[in-house]
PDB file of N, CA, C and O in Angstrom:
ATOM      1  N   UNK A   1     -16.111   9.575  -8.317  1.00  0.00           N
ATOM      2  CA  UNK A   1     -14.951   9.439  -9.213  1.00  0.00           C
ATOM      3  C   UNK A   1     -13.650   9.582  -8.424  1.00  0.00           C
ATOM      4  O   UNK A   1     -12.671   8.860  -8.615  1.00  0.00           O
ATOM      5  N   UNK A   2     -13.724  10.810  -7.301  1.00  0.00           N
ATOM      6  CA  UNK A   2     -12.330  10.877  -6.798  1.00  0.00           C
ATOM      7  C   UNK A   2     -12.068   9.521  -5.906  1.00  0.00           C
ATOM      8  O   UNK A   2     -10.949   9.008  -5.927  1.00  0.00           O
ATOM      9  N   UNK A   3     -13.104   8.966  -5.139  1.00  0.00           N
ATOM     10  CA  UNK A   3     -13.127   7.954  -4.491  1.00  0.00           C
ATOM     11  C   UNK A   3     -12.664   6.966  -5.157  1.00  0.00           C
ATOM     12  O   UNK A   3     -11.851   6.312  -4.504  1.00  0.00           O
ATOM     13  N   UNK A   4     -12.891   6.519  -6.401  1.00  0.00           N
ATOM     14  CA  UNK A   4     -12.590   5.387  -7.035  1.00  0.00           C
ATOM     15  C   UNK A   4     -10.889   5.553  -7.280  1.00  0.00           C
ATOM     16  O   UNK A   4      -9.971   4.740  -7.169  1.00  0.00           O
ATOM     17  N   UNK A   5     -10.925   7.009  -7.669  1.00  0.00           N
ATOM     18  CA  UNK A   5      -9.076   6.836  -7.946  1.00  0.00           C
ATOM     19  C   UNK A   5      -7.995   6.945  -6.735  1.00  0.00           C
ATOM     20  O   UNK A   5      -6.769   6.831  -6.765  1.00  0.00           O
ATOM     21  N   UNK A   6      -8.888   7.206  -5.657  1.00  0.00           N
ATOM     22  CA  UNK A   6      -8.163   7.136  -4.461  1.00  0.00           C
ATOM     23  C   UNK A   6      -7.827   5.592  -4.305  1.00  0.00           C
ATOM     24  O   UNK A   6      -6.691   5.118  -4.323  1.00  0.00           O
ATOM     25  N   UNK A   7      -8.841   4.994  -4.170  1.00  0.00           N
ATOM     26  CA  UNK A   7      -9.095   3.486  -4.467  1.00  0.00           C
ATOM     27  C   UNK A   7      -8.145   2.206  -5.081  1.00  0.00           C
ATOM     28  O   UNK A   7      -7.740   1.104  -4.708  1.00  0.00           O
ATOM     29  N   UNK A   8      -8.052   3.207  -6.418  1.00  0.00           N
ATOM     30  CA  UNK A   8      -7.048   2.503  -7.474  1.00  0.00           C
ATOM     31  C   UNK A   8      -5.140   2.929  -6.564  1.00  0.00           C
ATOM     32  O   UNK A   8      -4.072   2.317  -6.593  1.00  0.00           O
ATOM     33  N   UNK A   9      -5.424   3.779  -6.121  1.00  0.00           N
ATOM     34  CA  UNK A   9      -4.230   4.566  -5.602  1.00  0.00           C
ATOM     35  C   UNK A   9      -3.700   3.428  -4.373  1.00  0.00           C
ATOM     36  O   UNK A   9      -2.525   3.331  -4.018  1.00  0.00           O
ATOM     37  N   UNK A  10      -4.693   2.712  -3.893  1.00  0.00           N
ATOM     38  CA  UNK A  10      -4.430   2.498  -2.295  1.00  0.00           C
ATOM     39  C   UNK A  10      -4.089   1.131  -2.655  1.00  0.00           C
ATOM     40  O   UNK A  10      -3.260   0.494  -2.006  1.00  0.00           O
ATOM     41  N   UNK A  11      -4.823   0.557  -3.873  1.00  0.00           N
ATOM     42  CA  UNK A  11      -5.147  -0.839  -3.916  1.00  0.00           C
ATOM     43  C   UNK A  11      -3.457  -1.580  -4.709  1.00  0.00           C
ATOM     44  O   UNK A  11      -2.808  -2.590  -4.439  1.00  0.00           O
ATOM     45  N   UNK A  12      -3.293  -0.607  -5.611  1.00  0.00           N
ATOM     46  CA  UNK A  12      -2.025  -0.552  -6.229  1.00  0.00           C
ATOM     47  C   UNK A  12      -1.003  -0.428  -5.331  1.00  0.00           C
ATOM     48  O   UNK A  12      -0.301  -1.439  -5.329  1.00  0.00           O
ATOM     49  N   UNK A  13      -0.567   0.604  -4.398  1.00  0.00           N
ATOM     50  CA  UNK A  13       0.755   0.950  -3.545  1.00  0.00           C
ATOM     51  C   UNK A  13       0.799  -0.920  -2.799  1.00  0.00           C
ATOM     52  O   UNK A  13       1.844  -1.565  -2.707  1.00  0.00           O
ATOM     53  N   UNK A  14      -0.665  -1.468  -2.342  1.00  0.00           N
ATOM     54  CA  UNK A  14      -0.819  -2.422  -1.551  1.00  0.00           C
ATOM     55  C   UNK A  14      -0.120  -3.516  -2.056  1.00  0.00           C
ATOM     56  O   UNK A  14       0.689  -4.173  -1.400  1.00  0.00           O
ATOM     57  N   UNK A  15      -0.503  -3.767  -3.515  1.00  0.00           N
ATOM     58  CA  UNK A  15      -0.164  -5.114  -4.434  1.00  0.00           C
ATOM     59  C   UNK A  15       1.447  -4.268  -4.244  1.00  0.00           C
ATOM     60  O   UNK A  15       2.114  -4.461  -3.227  1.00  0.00           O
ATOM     61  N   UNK A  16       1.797  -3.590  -5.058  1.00  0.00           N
ATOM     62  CA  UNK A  16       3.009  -3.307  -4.910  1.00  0.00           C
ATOM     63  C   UNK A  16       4.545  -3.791  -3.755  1.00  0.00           C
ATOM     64  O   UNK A  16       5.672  -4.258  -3.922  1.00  0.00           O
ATOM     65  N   UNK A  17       3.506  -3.226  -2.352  1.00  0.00           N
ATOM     66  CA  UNK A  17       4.062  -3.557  -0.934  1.00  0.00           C
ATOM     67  C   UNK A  17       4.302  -4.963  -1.483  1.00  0.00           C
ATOM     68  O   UNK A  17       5.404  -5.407  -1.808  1.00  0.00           O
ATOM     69  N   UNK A  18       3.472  -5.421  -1.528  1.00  0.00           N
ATOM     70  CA  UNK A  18       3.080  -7.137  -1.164  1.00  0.00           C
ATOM     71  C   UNK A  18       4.074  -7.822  -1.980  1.00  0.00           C
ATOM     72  O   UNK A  18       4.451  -8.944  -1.641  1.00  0.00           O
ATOM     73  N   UNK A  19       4.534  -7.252  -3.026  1.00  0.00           N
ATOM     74  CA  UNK A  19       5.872  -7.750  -4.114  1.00  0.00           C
ATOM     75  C   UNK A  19       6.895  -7.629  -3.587  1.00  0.00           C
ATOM     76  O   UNK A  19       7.770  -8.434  -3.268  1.00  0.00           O
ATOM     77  N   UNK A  20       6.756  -6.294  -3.464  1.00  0.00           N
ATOM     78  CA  UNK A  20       8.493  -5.974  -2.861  1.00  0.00           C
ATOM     79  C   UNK A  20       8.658  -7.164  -1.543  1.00  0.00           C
ATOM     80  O   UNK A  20       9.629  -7.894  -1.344  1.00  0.00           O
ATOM     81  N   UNK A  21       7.600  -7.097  -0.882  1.00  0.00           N
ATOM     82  CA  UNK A  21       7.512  -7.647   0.684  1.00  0.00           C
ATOM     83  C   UNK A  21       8.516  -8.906   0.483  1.00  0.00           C
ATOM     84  O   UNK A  21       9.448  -9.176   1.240  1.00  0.00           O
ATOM     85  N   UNK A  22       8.129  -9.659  -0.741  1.00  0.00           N
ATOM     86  CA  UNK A  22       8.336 -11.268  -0.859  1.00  0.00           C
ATOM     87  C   UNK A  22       9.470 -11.257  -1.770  1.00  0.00           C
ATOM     88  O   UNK A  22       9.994 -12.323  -2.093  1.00  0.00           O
ATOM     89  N   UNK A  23       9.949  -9.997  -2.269  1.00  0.00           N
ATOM     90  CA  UNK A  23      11.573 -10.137  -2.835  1.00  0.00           C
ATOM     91  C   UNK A  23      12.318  -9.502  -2.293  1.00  0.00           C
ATOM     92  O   UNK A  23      12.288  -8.288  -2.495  1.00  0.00           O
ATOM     93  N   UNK A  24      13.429 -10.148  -1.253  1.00  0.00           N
ATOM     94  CA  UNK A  24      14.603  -9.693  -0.567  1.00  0.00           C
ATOM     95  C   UNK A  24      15.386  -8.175  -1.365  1.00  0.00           C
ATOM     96  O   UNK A  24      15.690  -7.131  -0.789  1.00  0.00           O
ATOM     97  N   UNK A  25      15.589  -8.578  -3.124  1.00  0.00           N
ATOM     98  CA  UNK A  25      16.557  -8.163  -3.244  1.00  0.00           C
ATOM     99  C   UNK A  25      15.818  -5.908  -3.643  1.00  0.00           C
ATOM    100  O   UNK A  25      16.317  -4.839  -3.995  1.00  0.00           O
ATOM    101  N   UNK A  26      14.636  -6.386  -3.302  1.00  0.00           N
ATOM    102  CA  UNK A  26      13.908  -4.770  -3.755  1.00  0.00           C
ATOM    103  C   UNK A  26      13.572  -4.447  -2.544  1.00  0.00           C
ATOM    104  O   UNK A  26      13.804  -3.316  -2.117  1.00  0.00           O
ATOM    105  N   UNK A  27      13.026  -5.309  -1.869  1.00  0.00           N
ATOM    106  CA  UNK A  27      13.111  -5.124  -0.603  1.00  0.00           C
ATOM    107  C   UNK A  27      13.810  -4.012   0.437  1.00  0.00           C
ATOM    108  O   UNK A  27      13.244  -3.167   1.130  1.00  0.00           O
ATOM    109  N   UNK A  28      15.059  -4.272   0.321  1.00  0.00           N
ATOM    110  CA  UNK A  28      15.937  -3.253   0.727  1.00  0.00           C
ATOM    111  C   UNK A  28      15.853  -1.784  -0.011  1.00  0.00           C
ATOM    112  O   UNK A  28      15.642  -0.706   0.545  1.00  0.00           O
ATOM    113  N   UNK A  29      16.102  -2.054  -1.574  1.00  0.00           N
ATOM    114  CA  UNK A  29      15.852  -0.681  -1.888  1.00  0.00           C
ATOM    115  C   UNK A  29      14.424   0.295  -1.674  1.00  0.00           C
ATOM    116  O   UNK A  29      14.451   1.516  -1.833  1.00  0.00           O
ATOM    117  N   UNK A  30      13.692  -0.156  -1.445  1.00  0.00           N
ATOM    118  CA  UNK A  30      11.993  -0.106  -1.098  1.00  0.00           C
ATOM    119  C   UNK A  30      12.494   0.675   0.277  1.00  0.00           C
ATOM    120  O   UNK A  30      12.405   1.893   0.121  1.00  0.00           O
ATOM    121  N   UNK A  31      12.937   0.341   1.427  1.00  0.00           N
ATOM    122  CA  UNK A  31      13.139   0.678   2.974  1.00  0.00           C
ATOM    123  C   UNK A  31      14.377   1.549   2.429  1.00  0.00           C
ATOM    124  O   UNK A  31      14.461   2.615   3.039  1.00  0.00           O
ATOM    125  N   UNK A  32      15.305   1.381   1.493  1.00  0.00           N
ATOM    126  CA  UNK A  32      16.145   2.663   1.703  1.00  0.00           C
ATOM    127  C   UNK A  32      15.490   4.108   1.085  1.00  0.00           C
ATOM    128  O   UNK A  32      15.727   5.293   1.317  1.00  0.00           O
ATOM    129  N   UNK A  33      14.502   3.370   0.140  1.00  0.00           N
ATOM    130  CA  UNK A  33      14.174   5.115  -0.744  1.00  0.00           C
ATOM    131  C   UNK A  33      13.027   5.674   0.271  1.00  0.00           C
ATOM    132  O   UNK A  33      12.959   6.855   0.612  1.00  0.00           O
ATOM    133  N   UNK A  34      11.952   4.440   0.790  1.00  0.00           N
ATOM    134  CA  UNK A  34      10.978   4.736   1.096  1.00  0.00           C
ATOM    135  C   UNK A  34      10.999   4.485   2.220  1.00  0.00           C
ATOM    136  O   UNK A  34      10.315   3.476   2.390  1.00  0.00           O
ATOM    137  N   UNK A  35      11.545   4.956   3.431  1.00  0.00           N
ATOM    138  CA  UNK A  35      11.644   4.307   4.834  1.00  0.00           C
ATOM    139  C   UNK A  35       9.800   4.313   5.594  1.00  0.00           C
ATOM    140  O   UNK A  35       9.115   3.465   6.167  1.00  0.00           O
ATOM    141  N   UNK A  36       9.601   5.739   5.190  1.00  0.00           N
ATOM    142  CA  UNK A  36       8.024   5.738   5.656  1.00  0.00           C
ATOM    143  C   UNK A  36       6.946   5.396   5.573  1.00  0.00           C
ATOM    144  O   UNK A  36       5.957   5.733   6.224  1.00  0.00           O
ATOM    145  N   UNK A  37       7.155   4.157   4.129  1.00  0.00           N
ATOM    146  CA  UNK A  37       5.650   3.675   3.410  1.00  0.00           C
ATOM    147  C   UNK A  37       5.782   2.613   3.642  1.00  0.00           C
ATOM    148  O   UNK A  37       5.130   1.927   2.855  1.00  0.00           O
ATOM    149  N   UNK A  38       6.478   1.873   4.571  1.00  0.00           N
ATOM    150  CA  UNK A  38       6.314   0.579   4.825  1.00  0.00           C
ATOM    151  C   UNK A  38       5.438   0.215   5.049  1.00  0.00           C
ATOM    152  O   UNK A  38       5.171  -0.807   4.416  1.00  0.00           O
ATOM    153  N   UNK A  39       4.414   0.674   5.991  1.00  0.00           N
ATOM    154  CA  UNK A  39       3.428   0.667   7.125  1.00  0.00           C
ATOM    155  C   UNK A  39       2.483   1.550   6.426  1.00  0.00           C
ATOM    156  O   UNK A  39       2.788   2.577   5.820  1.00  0.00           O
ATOM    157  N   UNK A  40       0.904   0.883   6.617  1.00  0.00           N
ATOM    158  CA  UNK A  40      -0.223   1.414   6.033  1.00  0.00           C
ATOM    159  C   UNK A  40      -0.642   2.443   6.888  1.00  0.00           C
ATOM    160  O   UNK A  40      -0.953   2.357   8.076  1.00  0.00           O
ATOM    161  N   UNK A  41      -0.613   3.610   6.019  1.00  0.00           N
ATOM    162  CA  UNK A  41      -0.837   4.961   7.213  1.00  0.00           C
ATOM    163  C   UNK A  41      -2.878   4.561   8.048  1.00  0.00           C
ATOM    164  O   UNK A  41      -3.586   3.573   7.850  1.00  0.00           O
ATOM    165  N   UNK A  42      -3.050   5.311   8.568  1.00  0.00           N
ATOM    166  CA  UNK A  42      -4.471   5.077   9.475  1.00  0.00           C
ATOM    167  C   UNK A  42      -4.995   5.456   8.197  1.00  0.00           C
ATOM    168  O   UNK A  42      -5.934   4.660   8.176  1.00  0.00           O
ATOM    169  N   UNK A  43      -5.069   5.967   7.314  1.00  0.00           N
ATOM    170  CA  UNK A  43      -6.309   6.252   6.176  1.00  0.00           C
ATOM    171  C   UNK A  43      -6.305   5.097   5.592  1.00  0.00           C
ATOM    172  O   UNK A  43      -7.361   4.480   5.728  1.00  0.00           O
ATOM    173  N   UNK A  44      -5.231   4.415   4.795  1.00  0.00           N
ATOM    174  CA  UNK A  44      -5.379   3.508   3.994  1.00  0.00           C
ATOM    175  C   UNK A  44      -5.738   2.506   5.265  1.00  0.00           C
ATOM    176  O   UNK A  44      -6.661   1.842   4.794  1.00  0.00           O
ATOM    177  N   UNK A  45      -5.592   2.190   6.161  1.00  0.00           N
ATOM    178  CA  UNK A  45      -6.019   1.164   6.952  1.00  0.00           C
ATOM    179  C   UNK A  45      -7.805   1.421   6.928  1.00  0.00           C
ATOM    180  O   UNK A  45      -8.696   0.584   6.789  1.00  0.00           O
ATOM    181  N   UNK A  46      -7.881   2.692   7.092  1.00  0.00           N
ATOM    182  CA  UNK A  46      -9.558   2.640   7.236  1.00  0.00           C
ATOM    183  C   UNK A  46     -10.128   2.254   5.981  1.00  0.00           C
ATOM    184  O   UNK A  46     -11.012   1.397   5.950  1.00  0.00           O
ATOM    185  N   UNK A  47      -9.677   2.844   4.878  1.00  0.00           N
ATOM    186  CA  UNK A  47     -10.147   2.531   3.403  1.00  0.00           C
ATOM    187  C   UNK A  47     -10.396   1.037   3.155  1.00  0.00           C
ATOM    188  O   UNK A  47     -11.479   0.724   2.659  1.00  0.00           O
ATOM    189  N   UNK A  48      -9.438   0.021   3.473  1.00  0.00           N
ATOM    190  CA  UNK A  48      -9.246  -1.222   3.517  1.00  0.00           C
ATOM    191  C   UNK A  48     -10.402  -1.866   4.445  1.00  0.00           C
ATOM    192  O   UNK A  48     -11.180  -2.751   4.087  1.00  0.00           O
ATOM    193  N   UNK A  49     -10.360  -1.296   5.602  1.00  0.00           N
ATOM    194  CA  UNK A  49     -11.604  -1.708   6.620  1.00  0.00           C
ATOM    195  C   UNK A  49     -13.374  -1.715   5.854  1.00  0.00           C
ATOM    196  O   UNK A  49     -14.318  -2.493   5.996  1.00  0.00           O
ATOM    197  N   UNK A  50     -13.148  -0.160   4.847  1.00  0.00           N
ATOM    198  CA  UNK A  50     -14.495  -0.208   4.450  1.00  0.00           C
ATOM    199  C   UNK A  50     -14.428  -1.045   3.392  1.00  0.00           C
ATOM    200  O   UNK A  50     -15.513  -1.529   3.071  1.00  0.00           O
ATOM    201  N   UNK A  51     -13.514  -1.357   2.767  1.00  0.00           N
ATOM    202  CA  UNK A  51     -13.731  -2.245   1.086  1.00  0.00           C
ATOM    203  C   UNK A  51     -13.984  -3.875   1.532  1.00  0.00           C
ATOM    204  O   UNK A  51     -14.585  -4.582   0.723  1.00  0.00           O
ATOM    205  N   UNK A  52     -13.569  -4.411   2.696  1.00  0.00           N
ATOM    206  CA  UNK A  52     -13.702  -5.377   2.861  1.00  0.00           C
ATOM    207  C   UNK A  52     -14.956  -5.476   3.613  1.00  0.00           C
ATOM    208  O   UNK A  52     -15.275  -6.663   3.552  1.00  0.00           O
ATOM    209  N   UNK A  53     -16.076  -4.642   4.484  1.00  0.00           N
ATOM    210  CA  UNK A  53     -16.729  -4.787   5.053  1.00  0.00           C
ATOM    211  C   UNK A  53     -17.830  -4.490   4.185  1.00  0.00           C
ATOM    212  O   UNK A  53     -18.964  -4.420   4.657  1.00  0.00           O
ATOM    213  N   UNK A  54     -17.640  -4.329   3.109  1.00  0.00           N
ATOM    214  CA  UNK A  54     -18.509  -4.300   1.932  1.00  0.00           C
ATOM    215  C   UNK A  54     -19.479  -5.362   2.190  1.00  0.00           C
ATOM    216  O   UNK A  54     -20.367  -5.599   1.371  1.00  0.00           O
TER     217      UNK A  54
END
């Protein structure tokens, strides 16, 4: 169960990124509030490694 909501946690921030990524104008506010979440920390990179190697 905790796995799955970690899951929902990682998969969401991702789609999220991926919006902001492709609109200039949130974009910026995204890098001013959030300078540090740009970049997928090494956990969510591994998480991603196992969901796709599924």
């Amino acid at each position: 169960m905790k796995y799955i909501r970690m899951l929902k946690k990682v998969l969401n921030d991702a789609i999220r990124r991926d919006w902001i990524k492709s609109n200039p104008l949130s974009s910026f506010k995204w890098h001013f509030k959030w300078p540090k979440r740009e970049v997928l920390s090494m956990k969510e990179f591994r998480l991603y490694i196992n969901i796709y190697s599924l």
